[in-house]
C-alpha positions as CSV (number, residue, x, y, z in Angstrom):
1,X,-13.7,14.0,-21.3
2,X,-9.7,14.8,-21.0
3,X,-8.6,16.8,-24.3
4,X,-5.6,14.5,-26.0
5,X,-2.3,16.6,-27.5
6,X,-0.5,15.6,-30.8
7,X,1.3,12.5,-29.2
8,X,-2.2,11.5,-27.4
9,X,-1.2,12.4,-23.9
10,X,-3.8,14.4,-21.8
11,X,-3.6,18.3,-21.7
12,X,-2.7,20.3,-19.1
13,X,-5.9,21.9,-18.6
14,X,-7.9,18.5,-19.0
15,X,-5.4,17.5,-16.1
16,X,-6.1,20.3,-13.9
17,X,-10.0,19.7,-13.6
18,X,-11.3,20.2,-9.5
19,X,-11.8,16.8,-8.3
20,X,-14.6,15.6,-6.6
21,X,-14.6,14.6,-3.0
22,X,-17.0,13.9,0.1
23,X,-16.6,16.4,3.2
24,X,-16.7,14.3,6.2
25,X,-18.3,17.0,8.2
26,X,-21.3,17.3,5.7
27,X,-21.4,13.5,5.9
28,X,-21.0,13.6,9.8
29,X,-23.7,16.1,10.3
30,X,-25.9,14.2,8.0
31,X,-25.7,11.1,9.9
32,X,-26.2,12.9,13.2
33,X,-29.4,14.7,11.8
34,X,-30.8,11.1,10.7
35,X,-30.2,9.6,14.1
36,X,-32.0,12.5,15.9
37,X,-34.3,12.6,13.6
38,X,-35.1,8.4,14.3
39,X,-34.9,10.0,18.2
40,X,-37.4,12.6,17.8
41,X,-39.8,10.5,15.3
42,X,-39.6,7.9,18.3
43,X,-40.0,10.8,21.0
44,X,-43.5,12.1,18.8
45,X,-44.8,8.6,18.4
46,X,-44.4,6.9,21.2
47,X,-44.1,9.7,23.9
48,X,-46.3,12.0,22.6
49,X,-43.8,15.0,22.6
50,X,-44.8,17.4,20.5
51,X,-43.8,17.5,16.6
52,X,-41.4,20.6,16.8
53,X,-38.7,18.8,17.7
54,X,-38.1,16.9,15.0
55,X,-37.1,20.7,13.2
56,X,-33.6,20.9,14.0
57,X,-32.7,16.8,13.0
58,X,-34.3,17.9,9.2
59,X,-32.4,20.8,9.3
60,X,-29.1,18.9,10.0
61,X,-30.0,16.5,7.5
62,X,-30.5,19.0,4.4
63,X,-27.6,21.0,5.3
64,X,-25.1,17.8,5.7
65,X,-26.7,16.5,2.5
66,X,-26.7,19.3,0.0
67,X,-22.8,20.1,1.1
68,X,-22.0,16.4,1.0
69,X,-19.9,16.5,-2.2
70,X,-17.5,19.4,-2.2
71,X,-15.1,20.2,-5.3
72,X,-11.3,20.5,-4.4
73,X,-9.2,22.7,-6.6
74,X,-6.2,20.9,-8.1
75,X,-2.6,20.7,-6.6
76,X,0.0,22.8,-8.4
């Protein structure tokens, strides 16, 4: 919650908070890892490929996802 001064406006150091934003490689690599992932699933199932290679898609996926939201520090 932003800090208020005397005359109610918002503090500089309430102003100056990181803001939140969505990296678009983390997001990029997170939907590449789920469409290789539906690829490989496919490749297991229905070709009978051998499990393994659905490693690198879930790899992808929890990398793209745990970096998806990224802080950036405020302007000056």
């Amino acid at each position: 919650m932003a800090e208020r001064g005397m005359e109610g406006q918002v503090t500089k150091q309430a102003a100056r908070a990181p803001a939140r934003r969505i990296d678009l490689g983390s997001l990029a690599l997170l939907l590449v890892g789920l469409a290789s992932g539906a690829l490989s699933s496919w490749f297991v199932i229905g070709a009978g490929f051998s499990p393994a290679i659905i490693v690198p898609s879930a790899a992808a996926i929890t990398i793209g996802a745990m970096n998806l939201v990224t802080k950036q520090a405020p302007k000056p």
